[in-house]
PDB file of N, CA, C and O in Angstrom:
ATOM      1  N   UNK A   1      86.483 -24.760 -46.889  1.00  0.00           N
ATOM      2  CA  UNK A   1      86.633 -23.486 -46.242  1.00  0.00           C
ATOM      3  C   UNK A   1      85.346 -23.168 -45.466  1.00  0.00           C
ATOM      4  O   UNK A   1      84.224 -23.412 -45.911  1.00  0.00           O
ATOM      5  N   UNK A   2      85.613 -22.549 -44.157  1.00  0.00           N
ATOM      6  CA  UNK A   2      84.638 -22.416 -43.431  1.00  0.00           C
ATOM      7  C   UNK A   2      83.711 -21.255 -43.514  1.00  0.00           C
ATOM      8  O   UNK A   2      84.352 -20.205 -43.544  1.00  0.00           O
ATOM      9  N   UNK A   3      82.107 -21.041 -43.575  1.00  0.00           N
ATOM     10  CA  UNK A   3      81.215 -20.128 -43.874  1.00  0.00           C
ATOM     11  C   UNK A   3      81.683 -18.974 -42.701  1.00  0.00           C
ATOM     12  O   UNK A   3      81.150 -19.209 -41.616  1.00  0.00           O
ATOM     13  N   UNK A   4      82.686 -17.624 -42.705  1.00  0.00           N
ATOM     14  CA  UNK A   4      82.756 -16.874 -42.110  1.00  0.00           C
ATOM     15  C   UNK A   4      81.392 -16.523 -41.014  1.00  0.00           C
ATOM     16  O   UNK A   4      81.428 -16.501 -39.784  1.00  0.00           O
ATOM     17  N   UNK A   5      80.459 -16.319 -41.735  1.00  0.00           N
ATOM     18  CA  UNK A   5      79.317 -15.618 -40.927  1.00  0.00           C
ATOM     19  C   UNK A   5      78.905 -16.527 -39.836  1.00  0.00           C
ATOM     20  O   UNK A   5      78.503 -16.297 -38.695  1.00  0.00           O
ATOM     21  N   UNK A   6      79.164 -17.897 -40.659  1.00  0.00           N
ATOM     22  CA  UNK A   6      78.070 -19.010 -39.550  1.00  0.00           C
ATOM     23  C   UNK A   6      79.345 -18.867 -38.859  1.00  0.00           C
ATOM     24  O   UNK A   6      78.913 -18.551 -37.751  1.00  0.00           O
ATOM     25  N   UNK A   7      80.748 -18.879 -38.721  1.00  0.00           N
ATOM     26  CA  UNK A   7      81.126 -18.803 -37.768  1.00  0.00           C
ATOM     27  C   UNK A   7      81.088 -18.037 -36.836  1.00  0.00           C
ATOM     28  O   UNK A   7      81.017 -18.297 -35.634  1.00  0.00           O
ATOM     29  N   UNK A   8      81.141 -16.907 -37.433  1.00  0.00           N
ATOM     30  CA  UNK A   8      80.603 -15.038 -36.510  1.00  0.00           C
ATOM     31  C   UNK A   8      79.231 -15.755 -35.483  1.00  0.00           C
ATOM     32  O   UNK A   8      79.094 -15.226 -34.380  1.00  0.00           O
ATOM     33  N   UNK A   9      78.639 -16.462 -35.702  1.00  0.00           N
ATOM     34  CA  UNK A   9      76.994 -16.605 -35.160  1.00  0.00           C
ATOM     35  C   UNK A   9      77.333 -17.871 -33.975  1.00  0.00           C
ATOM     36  O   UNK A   9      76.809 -17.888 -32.861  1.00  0.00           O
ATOM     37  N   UNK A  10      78.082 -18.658 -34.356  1.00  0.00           N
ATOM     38  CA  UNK A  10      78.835 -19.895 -33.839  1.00  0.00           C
ATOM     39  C   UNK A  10      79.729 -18.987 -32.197  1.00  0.00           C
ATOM     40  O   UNK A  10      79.645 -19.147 -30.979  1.00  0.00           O
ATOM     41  N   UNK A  11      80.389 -18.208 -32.975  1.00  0.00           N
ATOM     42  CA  UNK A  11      81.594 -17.704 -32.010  1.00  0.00           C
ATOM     43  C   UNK A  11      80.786 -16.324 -31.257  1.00  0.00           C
ATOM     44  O   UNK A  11      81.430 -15.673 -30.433  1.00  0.00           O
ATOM     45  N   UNK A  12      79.625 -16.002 -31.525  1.00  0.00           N
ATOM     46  CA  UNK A  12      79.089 -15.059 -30.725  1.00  0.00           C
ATOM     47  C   UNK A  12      77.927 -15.955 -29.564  1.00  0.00           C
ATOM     48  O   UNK A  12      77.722 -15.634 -28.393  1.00  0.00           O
ATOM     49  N   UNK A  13      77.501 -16.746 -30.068  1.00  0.00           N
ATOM     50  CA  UNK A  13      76.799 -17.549 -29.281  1.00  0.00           C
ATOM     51  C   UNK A  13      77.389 -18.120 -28.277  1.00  0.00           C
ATOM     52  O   UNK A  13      76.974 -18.020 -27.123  1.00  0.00           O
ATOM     53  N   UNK A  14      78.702 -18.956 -28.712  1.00  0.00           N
ATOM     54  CA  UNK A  14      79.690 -19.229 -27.095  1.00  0.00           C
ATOM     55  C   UNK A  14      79.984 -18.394 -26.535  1.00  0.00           C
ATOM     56  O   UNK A  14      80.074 -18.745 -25.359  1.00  0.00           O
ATOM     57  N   UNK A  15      80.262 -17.190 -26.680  1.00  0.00           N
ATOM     58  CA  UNK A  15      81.019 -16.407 -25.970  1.00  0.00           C
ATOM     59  C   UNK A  15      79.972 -15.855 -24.980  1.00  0.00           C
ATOM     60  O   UNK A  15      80.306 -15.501 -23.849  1.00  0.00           O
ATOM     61  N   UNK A  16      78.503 -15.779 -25.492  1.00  0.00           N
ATOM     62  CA  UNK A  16      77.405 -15.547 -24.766  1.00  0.00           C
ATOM     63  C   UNK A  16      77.285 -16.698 -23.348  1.00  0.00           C
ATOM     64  O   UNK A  16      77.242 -16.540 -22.128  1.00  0.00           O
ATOM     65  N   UNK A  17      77.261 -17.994 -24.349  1.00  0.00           N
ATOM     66  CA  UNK A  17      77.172 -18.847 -22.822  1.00  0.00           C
ATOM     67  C   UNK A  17      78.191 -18.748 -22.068  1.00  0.00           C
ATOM     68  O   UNK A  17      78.124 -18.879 -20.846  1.00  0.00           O
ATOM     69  N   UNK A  18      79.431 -18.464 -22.815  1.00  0.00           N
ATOM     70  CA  UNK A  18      80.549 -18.677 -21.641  1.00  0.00           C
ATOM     71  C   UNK A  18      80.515 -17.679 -20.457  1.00  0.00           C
ATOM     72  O   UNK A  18      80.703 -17.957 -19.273  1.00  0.00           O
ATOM     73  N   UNK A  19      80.172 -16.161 -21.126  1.00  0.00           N
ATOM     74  CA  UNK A  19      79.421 -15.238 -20.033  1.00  0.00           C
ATOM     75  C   UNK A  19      78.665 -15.278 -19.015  1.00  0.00           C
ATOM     76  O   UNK A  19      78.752 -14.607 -17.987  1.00  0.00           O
ATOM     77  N   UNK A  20      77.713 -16.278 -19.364  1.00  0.00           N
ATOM     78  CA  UNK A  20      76.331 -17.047 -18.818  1.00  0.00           C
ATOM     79  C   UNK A  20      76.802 -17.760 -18.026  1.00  0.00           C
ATOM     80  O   UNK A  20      76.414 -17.697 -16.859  1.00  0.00           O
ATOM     81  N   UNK A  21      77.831 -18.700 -18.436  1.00  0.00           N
ATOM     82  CA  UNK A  21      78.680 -20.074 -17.218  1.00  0.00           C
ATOM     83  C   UNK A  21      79.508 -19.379 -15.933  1.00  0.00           C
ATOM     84  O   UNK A  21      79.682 -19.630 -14.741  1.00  0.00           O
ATOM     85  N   UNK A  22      79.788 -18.666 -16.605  1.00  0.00           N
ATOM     86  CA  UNK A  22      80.812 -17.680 -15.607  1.00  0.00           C
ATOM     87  C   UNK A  22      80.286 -16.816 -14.485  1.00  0.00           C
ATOM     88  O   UNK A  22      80.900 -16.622 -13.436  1.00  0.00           O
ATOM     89  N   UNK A  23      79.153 -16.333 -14.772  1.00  0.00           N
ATOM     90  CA  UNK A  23      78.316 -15.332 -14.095  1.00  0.00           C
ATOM     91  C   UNK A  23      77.734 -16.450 -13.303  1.00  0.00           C
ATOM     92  O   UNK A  23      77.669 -16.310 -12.081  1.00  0.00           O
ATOM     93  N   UNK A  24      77.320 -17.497 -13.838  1.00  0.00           N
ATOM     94  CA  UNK A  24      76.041 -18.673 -12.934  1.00  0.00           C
ATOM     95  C   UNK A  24      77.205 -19.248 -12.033  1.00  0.00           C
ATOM     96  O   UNK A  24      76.980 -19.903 -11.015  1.00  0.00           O
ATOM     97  N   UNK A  25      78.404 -18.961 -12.474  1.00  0.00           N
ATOM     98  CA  UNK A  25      79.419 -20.111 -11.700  1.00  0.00           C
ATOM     99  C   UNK A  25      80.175 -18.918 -10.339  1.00  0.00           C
ATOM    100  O   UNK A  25      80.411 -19.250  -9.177  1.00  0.00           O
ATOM    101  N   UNK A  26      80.339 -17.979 -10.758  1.00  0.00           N
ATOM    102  CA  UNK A  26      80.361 -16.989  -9.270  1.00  0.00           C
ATOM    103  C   UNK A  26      79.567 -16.540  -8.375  1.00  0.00           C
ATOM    104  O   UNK A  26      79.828 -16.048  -7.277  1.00  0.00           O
ATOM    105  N   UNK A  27      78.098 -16.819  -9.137  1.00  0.00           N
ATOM    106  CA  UNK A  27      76.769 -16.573  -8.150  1.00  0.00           C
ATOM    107  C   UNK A  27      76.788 -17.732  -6.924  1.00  0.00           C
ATOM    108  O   UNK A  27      76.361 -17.647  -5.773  1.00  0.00           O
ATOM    109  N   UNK A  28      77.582 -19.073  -7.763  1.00  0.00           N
ATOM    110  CA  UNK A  28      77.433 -20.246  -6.537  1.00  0.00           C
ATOM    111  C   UNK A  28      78.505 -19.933  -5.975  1.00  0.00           C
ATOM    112  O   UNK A  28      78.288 -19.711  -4.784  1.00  0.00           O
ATOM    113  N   UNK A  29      79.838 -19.774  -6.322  1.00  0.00           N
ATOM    114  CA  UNK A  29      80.864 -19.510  -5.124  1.00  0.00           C
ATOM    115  C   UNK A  29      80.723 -18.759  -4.284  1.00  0.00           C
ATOM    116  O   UNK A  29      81.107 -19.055  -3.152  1.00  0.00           O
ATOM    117  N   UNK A  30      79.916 -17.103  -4.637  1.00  0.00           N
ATOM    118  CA  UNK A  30      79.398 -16.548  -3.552  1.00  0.00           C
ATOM    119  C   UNK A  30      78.368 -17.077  -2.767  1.00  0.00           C
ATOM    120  O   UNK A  30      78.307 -16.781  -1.574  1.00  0.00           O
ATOM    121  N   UNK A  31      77.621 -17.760  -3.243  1.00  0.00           N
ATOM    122  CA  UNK A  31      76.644 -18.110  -2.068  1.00  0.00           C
ATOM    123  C   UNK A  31      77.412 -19.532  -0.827  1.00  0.00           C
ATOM    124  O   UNK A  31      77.460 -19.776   0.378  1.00  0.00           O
ATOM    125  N   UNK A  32      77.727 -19.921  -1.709  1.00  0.00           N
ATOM    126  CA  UNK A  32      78.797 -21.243  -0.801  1.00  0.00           C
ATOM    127  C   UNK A  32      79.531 -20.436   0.115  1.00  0.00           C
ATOM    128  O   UNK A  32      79.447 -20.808   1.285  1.00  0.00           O
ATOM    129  N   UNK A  33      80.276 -19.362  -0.121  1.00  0.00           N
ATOM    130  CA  UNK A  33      81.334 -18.747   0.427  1.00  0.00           C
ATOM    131  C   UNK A  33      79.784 -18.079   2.042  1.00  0.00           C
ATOM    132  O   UNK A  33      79.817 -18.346   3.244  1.00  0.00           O
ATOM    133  N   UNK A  34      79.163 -17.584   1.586  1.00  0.00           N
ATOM    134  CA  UNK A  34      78.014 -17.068   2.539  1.00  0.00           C
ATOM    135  C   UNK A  34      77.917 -17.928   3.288  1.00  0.00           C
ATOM    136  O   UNK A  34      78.232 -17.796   4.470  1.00  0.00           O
ATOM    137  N   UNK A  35      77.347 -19.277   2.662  1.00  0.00           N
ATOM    138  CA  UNK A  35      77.169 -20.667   3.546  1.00  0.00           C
ATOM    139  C   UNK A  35      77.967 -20.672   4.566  1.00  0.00           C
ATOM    140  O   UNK A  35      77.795 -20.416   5.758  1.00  0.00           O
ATOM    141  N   UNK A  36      79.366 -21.178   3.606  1.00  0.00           N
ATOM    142  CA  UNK A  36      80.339 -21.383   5.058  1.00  0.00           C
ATOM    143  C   UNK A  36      80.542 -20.387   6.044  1.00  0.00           C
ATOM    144  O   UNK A  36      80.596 -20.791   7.206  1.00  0.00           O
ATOM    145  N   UNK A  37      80.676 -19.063   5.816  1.00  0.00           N
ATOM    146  CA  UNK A  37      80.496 -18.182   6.470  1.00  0.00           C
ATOM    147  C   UNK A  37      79.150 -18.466   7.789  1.00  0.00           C
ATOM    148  O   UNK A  37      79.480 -18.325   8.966  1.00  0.00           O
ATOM    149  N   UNK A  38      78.015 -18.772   7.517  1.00  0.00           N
ATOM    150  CA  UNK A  38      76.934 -18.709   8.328  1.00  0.00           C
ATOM    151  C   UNK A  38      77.147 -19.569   9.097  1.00  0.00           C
ATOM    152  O   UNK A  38      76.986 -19.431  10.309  1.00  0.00           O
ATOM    153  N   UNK A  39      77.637 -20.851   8.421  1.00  0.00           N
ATOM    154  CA  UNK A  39      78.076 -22.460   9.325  1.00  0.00           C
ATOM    155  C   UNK A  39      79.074 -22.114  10.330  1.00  0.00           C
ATOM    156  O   UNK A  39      79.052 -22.679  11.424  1.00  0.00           O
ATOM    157  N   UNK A  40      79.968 -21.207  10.040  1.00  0.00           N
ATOM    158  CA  UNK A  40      81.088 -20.493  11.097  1.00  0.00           C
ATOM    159  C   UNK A  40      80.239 -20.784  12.175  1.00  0.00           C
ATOM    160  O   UNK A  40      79.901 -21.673  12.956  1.00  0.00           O
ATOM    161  N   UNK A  41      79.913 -18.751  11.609  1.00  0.00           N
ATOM    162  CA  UNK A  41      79.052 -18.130  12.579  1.00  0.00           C
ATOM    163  C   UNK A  41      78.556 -18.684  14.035  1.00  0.00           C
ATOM    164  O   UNK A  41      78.797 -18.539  15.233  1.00  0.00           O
ATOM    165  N   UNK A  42      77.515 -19.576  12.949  1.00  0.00           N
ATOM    166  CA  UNK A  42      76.954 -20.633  14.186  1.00  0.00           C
ATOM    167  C   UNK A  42      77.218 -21.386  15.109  1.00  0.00           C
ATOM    168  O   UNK A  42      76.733 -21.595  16.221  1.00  0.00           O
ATOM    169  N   UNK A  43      78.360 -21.926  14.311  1.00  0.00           N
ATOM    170  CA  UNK A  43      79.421 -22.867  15.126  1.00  0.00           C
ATOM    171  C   UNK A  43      79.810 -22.565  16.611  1.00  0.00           C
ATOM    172  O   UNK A  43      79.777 -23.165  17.686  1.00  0.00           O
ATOM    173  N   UNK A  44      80.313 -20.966  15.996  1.00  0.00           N
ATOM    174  CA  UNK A  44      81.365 -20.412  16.973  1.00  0.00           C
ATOM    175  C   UNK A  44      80.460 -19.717  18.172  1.00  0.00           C
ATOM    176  O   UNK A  44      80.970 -19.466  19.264  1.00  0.00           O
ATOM    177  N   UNK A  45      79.278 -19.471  17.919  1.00  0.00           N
ATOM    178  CA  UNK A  45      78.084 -18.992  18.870  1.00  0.00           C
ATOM    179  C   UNK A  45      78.246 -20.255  20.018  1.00  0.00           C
ATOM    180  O   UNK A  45      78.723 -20.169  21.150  1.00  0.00           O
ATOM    181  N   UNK A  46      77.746 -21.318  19.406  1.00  0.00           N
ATOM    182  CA  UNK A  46      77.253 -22.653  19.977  1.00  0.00           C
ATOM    183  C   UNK A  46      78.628 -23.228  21.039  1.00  0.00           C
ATOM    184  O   UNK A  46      78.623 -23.666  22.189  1.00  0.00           O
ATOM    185  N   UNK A  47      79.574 -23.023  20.198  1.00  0.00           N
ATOM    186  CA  UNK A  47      80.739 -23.328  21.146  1.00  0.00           C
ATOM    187  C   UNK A  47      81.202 -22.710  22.268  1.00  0.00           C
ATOM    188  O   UNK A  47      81.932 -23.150  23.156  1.00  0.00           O
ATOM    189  N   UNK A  48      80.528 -21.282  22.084  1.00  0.00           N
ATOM    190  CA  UNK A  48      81.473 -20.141  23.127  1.00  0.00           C
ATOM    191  C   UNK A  48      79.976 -19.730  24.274  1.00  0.00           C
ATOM    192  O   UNK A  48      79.860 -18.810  25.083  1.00  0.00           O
ATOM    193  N   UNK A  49      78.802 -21.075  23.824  1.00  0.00           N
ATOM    194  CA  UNK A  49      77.538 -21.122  24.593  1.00  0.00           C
ATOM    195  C   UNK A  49      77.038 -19.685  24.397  1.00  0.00           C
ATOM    196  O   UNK A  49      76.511 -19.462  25.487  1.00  0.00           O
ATOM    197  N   UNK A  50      76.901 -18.665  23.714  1.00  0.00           N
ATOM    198  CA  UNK A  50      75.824 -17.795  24.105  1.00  0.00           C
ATOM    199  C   UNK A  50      75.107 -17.724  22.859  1.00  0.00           C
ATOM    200  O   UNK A  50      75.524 -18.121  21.771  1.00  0.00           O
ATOM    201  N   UNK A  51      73.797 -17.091  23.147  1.00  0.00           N
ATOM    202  CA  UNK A  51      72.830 -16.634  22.535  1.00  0.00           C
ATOM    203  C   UNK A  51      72.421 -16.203  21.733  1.00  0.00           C
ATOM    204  O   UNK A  51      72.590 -15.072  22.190  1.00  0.00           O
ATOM    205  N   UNK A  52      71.918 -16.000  20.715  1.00  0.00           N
ATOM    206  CA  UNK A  52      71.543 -15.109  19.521  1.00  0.00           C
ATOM    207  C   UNK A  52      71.660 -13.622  20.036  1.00  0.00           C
ATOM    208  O   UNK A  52      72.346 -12.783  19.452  1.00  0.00           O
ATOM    209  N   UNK A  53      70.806 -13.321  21.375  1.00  0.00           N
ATOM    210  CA  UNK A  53      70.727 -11.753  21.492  1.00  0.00           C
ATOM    211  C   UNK A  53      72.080 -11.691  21.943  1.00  0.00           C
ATOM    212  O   UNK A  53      72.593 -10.642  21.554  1.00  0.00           O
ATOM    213  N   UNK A  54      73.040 -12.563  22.762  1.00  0.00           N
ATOM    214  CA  UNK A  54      74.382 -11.768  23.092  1.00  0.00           C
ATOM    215  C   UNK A  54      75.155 -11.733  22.214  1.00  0.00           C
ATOM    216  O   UNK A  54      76.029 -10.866  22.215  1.00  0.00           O
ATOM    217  N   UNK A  55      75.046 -12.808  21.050  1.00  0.00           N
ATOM    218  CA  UNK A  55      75.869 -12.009  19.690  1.00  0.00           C
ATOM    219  C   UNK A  55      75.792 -11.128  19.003  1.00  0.00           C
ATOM    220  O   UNK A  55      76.568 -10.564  18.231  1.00  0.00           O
ATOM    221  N   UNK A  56      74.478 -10.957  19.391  1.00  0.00           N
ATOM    222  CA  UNK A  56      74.049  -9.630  18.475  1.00  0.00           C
ATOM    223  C   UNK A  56      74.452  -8.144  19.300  1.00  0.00           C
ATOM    224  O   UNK A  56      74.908  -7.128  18.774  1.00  0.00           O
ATOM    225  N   UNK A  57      74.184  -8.330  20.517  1.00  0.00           N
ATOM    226  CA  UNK A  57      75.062  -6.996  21.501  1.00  0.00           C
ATOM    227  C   UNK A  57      76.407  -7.404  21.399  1.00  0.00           C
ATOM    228  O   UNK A  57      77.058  -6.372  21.562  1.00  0.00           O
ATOM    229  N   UNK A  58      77.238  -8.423  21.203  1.00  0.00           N
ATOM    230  CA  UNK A  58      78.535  -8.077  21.116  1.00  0.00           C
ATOM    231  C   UNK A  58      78.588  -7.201  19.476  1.00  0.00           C
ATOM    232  O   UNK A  58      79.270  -6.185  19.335  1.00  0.00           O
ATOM    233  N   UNK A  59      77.987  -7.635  18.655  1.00  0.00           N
ATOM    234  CA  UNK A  59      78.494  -6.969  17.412  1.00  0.00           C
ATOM    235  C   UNK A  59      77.847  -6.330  16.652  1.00  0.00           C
ATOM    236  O   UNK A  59      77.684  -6.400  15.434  1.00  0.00           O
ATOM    237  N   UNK A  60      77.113  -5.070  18.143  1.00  0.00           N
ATOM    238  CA  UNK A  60      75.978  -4.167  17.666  1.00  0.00           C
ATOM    239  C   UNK A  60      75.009  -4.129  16.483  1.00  0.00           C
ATOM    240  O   UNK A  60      74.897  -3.445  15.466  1.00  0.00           O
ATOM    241  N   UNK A  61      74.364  -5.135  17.035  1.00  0.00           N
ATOM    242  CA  UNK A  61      73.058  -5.299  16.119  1.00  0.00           C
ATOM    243  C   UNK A  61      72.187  -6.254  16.686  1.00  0.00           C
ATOM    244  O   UNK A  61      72.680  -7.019  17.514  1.00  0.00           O
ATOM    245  N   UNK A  62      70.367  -6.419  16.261  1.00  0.00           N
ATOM    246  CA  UNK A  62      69.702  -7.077  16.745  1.00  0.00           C
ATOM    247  C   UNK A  62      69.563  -8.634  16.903  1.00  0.00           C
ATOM    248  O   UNK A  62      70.123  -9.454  16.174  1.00  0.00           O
ATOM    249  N   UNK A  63      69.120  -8.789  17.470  1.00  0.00           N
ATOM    250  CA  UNK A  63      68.582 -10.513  17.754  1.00  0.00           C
ATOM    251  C   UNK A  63      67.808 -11.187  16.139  1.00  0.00           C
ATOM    252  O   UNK A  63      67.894 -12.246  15.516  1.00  0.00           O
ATOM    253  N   UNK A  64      67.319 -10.327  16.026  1.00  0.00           N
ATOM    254  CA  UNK A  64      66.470 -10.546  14.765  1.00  0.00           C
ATOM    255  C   UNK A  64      67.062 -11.025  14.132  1.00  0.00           C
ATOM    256  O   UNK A  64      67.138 -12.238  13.935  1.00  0.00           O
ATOM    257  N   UNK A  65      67.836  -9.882  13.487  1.00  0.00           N
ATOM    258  CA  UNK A  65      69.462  -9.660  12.307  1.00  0.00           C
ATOM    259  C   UNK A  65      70.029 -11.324  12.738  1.00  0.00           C
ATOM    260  O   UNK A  65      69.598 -12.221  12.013  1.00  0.00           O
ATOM    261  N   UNK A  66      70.584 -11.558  13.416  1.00  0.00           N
ATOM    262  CA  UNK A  66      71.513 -12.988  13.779  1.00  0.00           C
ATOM    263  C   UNK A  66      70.529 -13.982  13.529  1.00  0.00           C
ATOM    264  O   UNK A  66      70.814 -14.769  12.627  1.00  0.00           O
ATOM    265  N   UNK A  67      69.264 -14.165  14.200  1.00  0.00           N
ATOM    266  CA  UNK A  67      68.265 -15.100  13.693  1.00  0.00           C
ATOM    267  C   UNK A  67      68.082 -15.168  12.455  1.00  0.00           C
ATOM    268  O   UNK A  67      68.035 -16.305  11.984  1.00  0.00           O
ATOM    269  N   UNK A  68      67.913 -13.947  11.484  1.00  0.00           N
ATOM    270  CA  UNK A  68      67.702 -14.622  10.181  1.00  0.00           C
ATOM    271  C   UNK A  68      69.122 -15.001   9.329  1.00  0.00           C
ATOM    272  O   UNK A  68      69.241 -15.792   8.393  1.00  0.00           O
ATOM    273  N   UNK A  69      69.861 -14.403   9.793  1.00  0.00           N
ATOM    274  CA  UNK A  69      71.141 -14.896   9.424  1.00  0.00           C
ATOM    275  C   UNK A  69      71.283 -16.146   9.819  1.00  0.00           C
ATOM    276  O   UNK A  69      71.634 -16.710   8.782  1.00  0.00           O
ATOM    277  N   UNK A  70      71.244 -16.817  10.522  1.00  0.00           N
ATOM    278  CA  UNK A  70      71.188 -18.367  10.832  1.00  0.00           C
ATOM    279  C   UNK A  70      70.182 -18.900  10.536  1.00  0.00           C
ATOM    280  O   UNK A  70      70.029 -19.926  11.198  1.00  0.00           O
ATOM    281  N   UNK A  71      69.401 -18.710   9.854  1.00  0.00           N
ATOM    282  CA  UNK A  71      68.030 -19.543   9.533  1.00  0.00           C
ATOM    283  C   UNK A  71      68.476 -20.044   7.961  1.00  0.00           C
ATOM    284  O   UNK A  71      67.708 -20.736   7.292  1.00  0.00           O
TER     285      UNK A  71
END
C-alpha cells in the first residue's frame, strides 16, 4: 500500500512542473507565432518594394517602430 503523504508530495510536485511545462511551452508558441508574424511583415514590405518609413505612414506609425520590429 502506497505512503498517502509521499504521494500528496509526489502529486503536488508534478502538477507544479506540469504548470511550469505549460506556461514555458506557450511562452514559445507565442514568441514563434511573433516570429512568423515579423517574417510576414518583412516579406510583404520587400515584395511590394517600399520602405520602412512608407510602411510605417501607411499604418500610422514611425520608421523607428517598423525598424525595431524587424530587427
Amino acid at each position: 500500500m502506497a505512503n498517502s503523504c509521499g504521494d500528496t508530495i509526489y502529486f503536488s510536485v508534478g502538477i507544479i512542473f506540469l504548470d511550469w511545462f505549460i506556461c514555458q511551452l506557450a511562452q514559445r508558441v507565442k514568441l514563434a507565432i511573433e516570429y512568423e508574424l515579423i517574417r510576414q511583415v518583412i516579406k510583404a514590405r520587400k515584395e511590394k518594394n517600399i520602405t520602412q518609413a512608407e510602411l510605417a505612414m501607411k499604418v500610422g506609425t514611425k520608421q523607428s517602430n517598423i525598424s525595431r520590429l524587424e530587427y
